[in-house]
MDAnalysis code that builds the backbone (N, CA, C; Angstrom):
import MDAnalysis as mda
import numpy as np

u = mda.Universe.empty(546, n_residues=182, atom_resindex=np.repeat(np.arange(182), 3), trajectory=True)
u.add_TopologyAttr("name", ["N", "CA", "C"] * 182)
u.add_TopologyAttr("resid", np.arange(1, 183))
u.add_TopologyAttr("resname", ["UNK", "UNK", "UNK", "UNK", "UNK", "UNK", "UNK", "UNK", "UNK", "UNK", "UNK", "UNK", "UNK", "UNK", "UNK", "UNK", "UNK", "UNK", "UNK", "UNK", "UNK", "UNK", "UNK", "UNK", "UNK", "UNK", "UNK", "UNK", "UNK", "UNK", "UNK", "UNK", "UNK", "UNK", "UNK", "UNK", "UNK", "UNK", "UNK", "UNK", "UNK", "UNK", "UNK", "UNK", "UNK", "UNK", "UNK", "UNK", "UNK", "UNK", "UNK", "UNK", "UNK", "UNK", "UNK", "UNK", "UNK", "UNK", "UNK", "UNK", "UNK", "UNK", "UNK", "UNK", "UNK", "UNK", "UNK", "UNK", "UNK", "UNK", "UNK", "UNK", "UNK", "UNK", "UNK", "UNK", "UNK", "UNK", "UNK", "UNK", "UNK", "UNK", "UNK", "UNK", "UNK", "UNK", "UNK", "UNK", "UNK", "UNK", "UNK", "UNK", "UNK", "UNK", "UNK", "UNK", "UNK", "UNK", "UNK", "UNK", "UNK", "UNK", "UNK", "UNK", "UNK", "UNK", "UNK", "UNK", "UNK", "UNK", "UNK", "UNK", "UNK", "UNK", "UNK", "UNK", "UNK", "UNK", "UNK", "UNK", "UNK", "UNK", "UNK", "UNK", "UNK", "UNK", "UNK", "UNK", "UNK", "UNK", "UNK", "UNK", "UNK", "UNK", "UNK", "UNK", "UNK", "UNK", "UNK", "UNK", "UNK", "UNK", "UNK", "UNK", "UNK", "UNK", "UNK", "UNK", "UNK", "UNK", "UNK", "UNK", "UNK", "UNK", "UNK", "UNK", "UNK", "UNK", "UNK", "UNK", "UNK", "UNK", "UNK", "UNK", "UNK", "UNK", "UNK", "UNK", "UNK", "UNK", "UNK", "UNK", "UNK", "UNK", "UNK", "UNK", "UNK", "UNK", "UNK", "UNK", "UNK", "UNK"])
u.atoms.positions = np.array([
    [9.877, 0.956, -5.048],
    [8.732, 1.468, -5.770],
    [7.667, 1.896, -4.760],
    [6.926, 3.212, -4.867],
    [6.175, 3.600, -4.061],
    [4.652, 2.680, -4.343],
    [3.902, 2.823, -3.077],
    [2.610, 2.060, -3.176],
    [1.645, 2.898, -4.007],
    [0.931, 2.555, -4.431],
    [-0.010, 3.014, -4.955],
    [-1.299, 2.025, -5.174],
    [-2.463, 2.713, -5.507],
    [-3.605, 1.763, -5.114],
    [-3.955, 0.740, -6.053],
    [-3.693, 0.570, -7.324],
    [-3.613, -1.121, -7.664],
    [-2.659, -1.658, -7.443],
    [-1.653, -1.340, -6.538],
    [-1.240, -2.358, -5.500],
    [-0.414, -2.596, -3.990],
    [-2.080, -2.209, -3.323],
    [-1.618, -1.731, -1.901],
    [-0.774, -2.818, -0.918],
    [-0.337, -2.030, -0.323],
    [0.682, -2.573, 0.584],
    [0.147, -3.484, 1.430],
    [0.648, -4.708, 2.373],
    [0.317, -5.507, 3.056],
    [-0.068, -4.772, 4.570],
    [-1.080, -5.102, 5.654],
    [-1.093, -4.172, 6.698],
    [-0.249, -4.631, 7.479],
    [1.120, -3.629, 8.001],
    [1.906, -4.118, 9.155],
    [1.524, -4.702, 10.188],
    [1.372, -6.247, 10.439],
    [0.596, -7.061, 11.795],
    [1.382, -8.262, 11.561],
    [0.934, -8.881, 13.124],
    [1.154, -10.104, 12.929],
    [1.116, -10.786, 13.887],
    [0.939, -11.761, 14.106],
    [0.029, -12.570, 15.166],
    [0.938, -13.861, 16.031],
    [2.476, -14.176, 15.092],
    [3.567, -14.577, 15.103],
    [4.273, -13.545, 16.148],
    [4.829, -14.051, 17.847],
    [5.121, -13.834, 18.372],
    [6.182, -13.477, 18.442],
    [7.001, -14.759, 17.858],
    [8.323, -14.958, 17.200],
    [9.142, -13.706, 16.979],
    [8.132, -13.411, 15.678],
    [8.315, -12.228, 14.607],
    [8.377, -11.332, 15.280],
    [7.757, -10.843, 16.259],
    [7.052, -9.229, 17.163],
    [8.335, -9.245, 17.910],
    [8.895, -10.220, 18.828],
    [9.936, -10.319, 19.889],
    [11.404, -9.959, 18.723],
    [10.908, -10.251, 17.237],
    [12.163, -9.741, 16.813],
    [12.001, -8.374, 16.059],
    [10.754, -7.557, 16.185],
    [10.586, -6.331, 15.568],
    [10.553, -5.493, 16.701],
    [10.069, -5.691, 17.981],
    [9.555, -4.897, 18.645],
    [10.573, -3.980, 19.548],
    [10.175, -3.284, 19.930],
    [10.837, -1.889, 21.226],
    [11.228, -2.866, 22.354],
    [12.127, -2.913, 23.429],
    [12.554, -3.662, 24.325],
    [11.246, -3.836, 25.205],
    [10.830, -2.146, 25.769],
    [9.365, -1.988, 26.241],
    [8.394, -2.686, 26.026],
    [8.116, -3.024, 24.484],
    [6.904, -3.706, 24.543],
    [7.057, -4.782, 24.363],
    [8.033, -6.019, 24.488],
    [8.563, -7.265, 24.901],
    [8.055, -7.630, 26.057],
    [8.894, -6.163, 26.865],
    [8.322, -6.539, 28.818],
    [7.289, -6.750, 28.822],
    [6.225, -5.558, 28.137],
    [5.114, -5.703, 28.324],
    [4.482, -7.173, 27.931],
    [4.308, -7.423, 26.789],
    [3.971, -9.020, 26.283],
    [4.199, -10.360, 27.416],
    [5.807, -10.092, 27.790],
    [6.215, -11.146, 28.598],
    [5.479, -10.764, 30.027],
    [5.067, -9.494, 30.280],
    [4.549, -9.469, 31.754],
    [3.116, -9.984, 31.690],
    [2.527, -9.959, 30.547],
    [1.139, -10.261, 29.907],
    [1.244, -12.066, 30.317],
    [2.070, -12.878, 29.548],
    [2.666, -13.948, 29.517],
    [2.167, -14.965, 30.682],
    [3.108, -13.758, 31.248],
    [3.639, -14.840, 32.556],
    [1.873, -14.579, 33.761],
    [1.089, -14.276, 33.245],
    [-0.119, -14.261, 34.154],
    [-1.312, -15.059, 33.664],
    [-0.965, -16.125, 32.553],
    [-1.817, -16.647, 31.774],
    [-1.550, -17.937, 32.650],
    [-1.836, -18.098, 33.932],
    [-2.061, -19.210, 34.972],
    [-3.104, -19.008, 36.016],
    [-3.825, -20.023, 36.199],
    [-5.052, -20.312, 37.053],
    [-4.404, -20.019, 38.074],
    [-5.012, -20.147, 39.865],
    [-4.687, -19.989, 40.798],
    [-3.899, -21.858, 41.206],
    [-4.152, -22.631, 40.601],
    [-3.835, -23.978, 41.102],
    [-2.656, -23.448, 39.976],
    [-1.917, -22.991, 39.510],
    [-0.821, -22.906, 38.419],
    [-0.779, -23.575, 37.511],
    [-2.202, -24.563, 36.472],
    [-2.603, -24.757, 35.630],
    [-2.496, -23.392, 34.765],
    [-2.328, -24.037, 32.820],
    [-2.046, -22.808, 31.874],
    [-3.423, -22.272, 31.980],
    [-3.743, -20.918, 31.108],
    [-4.528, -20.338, 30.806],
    [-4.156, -20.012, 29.384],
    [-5.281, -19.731, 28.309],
    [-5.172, -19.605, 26.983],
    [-4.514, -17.410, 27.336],
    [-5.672, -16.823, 28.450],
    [-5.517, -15.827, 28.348],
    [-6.213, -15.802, 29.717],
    [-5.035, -14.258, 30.176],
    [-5.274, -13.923, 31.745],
    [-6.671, -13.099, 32.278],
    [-6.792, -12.997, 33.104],
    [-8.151, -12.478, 33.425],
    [-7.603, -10.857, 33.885],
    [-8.753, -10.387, 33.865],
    [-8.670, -8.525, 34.019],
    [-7.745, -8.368, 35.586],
    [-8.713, -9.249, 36.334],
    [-8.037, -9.586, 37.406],
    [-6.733, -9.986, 38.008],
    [-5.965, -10.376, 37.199],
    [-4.686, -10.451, 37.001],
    [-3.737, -9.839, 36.831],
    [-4.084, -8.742, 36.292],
    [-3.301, -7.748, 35.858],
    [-2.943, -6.688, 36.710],
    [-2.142, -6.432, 37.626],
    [-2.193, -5.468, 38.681],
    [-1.843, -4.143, 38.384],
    [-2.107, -3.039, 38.581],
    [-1.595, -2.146, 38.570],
    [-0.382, -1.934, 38.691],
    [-0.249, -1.693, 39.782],
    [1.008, -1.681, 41.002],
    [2.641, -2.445, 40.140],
    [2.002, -3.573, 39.324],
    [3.320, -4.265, 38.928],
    [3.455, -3.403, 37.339],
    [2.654, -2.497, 37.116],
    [2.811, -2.241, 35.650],
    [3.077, -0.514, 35.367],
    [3.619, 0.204, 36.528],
    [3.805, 1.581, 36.586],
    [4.785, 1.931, 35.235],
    [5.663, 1.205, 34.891],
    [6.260, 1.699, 33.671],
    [5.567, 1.785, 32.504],
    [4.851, 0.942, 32.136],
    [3.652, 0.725, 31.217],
    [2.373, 1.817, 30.844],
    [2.035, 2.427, 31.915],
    [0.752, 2.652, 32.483],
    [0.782, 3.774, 31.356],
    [1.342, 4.494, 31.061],
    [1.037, 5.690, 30.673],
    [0.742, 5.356, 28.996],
    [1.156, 3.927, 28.728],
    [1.426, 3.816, 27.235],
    [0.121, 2.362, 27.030],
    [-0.700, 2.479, 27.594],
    [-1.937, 1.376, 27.942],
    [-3.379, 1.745, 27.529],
    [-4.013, 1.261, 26.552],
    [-5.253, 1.448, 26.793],
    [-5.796, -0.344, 27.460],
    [-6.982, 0.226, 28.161],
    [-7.849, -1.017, 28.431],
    [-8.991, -0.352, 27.773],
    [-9.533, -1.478, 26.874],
    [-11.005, -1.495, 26.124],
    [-11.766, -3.017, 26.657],
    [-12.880, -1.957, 26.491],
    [-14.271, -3.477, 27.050],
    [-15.132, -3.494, 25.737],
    [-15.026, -5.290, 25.734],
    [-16.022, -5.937, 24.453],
    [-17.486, -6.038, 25.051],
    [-17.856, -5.407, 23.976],
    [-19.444, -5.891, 24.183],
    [-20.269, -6.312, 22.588],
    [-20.497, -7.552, 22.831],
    [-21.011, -8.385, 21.671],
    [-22.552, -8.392, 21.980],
    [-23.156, -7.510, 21.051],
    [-24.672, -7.505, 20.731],
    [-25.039, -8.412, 20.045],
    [-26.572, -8.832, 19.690],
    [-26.538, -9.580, 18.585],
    [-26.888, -8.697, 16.952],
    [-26.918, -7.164, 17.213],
    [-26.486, -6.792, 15.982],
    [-25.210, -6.189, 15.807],
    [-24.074, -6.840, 16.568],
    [-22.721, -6.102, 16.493],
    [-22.059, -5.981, 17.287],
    [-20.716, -5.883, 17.126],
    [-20.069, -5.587, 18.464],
    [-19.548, -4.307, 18.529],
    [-19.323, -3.842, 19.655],
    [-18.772, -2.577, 20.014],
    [-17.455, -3.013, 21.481],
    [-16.622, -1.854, 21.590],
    [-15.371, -0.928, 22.182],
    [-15.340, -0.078, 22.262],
    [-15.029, -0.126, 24.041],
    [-15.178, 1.057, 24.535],
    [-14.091, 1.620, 25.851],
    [-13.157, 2.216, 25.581],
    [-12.309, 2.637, 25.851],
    [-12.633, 3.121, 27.632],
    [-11.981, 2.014, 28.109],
    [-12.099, 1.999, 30.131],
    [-11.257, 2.880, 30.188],
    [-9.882, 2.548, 30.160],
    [-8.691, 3.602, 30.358],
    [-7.860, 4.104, 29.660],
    [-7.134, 4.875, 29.506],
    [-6.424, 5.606, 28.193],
    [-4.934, 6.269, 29.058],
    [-4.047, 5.359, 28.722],
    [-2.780, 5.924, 29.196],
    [-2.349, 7.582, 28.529],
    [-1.841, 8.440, 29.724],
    [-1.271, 9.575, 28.951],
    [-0.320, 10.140, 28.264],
    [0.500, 9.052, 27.599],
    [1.092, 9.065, 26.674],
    [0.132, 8.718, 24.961],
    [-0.948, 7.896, 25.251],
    [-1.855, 7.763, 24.242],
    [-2.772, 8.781, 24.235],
    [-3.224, 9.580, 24.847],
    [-4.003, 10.824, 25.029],
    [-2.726, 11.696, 24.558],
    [-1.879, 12.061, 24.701],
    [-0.896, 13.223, 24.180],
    [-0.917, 12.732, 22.372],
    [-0.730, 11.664, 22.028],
    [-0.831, 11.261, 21.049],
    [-1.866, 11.809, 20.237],
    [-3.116, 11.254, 20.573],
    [-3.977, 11.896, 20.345],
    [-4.870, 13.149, 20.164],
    [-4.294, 13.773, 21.020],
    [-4.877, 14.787, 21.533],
    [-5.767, 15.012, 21.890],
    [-6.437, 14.155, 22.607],
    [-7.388, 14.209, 23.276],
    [-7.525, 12.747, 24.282],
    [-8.493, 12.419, 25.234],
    [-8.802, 11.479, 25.973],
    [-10.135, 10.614, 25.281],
    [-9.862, 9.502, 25.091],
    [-11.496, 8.648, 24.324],
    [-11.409, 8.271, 25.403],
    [-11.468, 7.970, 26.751],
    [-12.154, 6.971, 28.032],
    [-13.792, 7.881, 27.857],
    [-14.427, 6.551, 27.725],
    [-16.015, 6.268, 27.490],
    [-16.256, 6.384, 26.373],
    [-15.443, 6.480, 25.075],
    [-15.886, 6.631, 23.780],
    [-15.951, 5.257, 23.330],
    [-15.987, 4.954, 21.840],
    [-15.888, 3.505, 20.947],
    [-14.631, 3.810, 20.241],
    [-14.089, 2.726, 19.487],
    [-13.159, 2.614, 18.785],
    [-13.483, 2.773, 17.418],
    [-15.034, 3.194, 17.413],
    [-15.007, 3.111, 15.858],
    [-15.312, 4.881, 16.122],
    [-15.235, 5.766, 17.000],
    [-15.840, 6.536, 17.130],
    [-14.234, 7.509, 17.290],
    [-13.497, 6.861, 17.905],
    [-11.966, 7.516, 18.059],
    [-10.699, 6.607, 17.565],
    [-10.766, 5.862, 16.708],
    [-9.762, 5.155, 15.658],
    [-8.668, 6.110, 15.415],
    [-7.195, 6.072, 15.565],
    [-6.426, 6.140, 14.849],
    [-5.424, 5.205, 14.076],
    [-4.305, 5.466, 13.653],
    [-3.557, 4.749, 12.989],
    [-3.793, 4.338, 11.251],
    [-2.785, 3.643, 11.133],
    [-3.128, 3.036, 9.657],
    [-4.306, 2.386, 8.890],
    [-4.824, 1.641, 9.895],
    [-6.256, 1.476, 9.267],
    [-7.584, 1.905, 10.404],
    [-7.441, 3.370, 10.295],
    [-8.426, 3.874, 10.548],
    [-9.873, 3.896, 10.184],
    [-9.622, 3.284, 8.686],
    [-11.024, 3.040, 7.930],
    [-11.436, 1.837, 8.263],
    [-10.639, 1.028, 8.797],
    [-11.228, -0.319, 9.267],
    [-10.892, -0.346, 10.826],
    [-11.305, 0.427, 11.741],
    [-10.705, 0.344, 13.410],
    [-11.391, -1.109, 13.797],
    [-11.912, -1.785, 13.979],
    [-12.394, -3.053, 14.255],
    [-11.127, -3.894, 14.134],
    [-10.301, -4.158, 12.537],
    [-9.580, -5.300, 12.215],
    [-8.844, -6.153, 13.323],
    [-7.599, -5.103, 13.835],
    [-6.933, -5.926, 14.829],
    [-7.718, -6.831, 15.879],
    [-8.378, -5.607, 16.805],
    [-9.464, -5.775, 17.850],
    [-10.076, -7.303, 17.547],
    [-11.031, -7.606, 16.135],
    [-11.159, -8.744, 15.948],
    [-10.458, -9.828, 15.998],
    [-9.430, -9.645, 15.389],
    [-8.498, -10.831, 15.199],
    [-8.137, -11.158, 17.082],
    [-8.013, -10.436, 17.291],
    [-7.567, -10.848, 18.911],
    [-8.544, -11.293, 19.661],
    [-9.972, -10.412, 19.533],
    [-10.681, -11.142, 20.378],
    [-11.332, -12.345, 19.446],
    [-11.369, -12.304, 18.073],
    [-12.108, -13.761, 17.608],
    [-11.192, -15.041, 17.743],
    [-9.668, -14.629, 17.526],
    [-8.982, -15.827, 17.598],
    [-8.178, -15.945, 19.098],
    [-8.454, -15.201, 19.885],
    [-7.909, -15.218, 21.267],
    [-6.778, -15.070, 21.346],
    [-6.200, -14.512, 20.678],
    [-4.177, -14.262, 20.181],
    [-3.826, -12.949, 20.236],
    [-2.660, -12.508, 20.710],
    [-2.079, -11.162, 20.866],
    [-2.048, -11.303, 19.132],
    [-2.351, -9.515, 18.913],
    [-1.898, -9.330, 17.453],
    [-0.650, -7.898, 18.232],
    [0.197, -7.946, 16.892],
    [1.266, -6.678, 17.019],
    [1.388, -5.874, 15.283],
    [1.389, -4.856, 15.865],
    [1.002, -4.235, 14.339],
    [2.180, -2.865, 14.585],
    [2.400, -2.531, 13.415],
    [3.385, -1.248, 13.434],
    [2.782, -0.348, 12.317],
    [3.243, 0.886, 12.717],
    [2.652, 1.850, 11.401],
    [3.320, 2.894, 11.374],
    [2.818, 4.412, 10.542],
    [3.062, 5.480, 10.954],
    [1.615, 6.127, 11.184],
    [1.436, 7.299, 11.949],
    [0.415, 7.626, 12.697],
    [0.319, 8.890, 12.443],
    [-0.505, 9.934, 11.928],
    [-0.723, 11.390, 12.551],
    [-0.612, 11.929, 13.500],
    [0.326, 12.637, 14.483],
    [0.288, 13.344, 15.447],
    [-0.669, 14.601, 15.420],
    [-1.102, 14.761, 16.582],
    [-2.045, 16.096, 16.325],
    [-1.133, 17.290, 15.810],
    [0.444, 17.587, 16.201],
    [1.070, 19.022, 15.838],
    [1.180, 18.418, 13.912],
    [0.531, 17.566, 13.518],
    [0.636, 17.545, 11.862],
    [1.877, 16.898, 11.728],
    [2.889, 15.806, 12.248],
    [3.505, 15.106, 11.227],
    [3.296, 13.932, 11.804],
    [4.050, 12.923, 11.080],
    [3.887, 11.347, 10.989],
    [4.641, 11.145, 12.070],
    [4.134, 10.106, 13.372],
    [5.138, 9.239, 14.174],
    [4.955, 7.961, 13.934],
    [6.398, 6.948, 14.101],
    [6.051, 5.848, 14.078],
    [5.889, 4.954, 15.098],
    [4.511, 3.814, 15.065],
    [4.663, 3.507, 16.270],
    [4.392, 2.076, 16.158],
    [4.127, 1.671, 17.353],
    [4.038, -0.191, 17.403],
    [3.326, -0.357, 18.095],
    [2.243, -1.278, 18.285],
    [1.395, -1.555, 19.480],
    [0.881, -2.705, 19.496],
    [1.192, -3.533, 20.874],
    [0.277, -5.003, 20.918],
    [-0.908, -4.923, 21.504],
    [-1.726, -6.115, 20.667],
    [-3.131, -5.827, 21.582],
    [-3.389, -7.573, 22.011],
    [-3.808, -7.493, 23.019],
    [-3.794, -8.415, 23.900],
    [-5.103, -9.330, 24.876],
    [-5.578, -10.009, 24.507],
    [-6.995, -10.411, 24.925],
    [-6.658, -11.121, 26.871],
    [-7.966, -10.420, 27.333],
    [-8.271, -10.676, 28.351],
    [-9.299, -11.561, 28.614],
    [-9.541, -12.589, 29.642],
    [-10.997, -13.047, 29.769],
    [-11.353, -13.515, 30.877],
    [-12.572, -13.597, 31.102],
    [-12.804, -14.134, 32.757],
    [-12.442, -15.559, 33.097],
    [-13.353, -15.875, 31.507],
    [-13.695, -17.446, 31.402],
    [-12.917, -18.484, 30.631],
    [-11.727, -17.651, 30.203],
    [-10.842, -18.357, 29.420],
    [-11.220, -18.905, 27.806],
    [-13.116, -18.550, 27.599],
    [-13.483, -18.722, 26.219],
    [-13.290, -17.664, 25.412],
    [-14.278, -16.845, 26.110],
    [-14.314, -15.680, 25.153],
    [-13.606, -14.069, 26.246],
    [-13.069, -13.291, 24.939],
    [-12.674, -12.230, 25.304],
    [-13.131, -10.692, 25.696],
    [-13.402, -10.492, 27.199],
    [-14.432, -9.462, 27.535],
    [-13.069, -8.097, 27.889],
    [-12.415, -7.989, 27.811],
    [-11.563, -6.722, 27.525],
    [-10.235, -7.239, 26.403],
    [-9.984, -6.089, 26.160],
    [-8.086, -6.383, 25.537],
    [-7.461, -5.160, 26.413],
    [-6.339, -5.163, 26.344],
    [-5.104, -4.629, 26.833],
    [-4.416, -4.172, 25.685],
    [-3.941, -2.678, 25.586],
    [-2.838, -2.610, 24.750],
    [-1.822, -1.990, 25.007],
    [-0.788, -2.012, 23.827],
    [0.633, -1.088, 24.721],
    [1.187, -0.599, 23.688],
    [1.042, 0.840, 23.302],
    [1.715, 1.017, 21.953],
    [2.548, 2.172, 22.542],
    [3.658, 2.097, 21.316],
    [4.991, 2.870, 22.195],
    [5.362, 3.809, 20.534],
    [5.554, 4.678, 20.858],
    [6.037, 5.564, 19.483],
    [7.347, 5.486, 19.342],
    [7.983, 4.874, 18.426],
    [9.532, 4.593, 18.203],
    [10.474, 5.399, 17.815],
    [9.732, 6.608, 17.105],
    [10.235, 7.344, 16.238],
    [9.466, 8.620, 16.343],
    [9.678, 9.927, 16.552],
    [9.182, 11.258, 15.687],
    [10.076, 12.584, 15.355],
    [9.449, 13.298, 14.794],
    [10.208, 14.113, 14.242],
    [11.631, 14.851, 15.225],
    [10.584, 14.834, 16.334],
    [11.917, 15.885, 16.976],
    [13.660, 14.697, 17.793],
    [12.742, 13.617, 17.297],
    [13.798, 12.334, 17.821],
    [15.065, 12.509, 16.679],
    [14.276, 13.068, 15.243],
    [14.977, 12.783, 14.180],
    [15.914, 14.021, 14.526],
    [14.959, 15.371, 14.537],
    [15.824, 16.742, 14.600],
    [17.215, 16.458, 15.730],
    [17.320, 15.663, 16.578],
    [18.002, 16.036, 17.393],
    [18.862, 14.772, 17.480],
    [18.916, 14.341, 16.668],
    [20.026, 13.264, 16.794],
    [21.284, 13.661, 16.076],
    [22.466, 13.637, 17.062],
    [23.430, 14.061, 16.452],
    [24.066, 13.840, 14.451],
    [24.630, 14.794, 13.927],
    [24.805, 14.504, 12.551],
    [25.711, 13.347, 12.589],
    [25.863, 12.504, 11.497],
    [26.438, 11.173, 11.091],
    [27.740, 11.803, 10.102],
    [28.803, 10.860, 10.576],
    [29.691, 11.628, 10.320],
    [30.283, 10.518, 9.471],
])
């Protein structure tokens, strides 16, 4: 039965790791697990979540192109995101580059009317969220895609960037060109 609005669909997320390692692209596993494995102090005590500092470039060249980094900034009338870096696979997506924009200012995806939601949940509860959807491409059709978002912090309380990694699983010309089923 198709959705319709007295009775909308649940938003594809989820905060269950579990679940993501069994929905997700091989890619964005690595990514998660490379996230993972840097959530340790320098004495090799845990960390809830890794610091910006941690994260090297250099070890994440496969990634890079499919990455945004956003910086939190909590006012006391609000918070805002603001897009540090923008991989160019998420700029082709887009069609365009948001580095120095907000997220409420260049939102895409499924809940575009609410661009904050995920973002919150990650930085209020300090937890990777993973969400899947379908998306507008700028040439006008639907791709589908997946993306984790991932909290960063200096101080191990609160979260002053996230990390994300969204990978498009699916689009049209993937469909056009896959051999016929026989």
């Amino acid at each position: 039965m198709p959705p319709d609005s007295d009775h909308p669909q649940p938003y594809p997320r989820t905060t269950d790791m579990a679940e993501m390692a069994r929905r997700c692209a091989p890619e964005t596993l690595g990514f998660y697990r490379y996230w993972d494995s840097k959530r340790r102090n320098p004495d090799g005590s845990p960390r809830r979540m890794p610091r910006r500092s941690d994260i090297d470039p250099l070890e994440m060249k496969r990634w890079l192109p499919f990455l945004q980094l956003i910086e939190v900034h909590d006012h006391p009338d609000g918070r805002s995101l603001v897009y540090r870096l923008v991989g160019q696979a998420e700029v082709a997506v887009r069609g365009y580059n948001p580095t120095g924009r907000t997220i409420a200012e260049c939102a895409i995806g499924k809940e575009s009317s609410d661009p904050m939601g995920n973002y919150n949940l990650v930085i209020d509860g300090r937890t990777p969220v993973y969400d899947w959807s379908r998306i507008p491409h700028p040439a006008g059709f639907l791709v589908s895609q997946e993306c984790i978002l991932l909290p960063l912090s200096d101080d191990d309380a609160s979260v002053n960037m996230v990390i994300t990694f969204g990978k498009i699983v699916s689009t049209l010309d993937q469909v056009r060109n896959r051999p016929p089923r026989l």
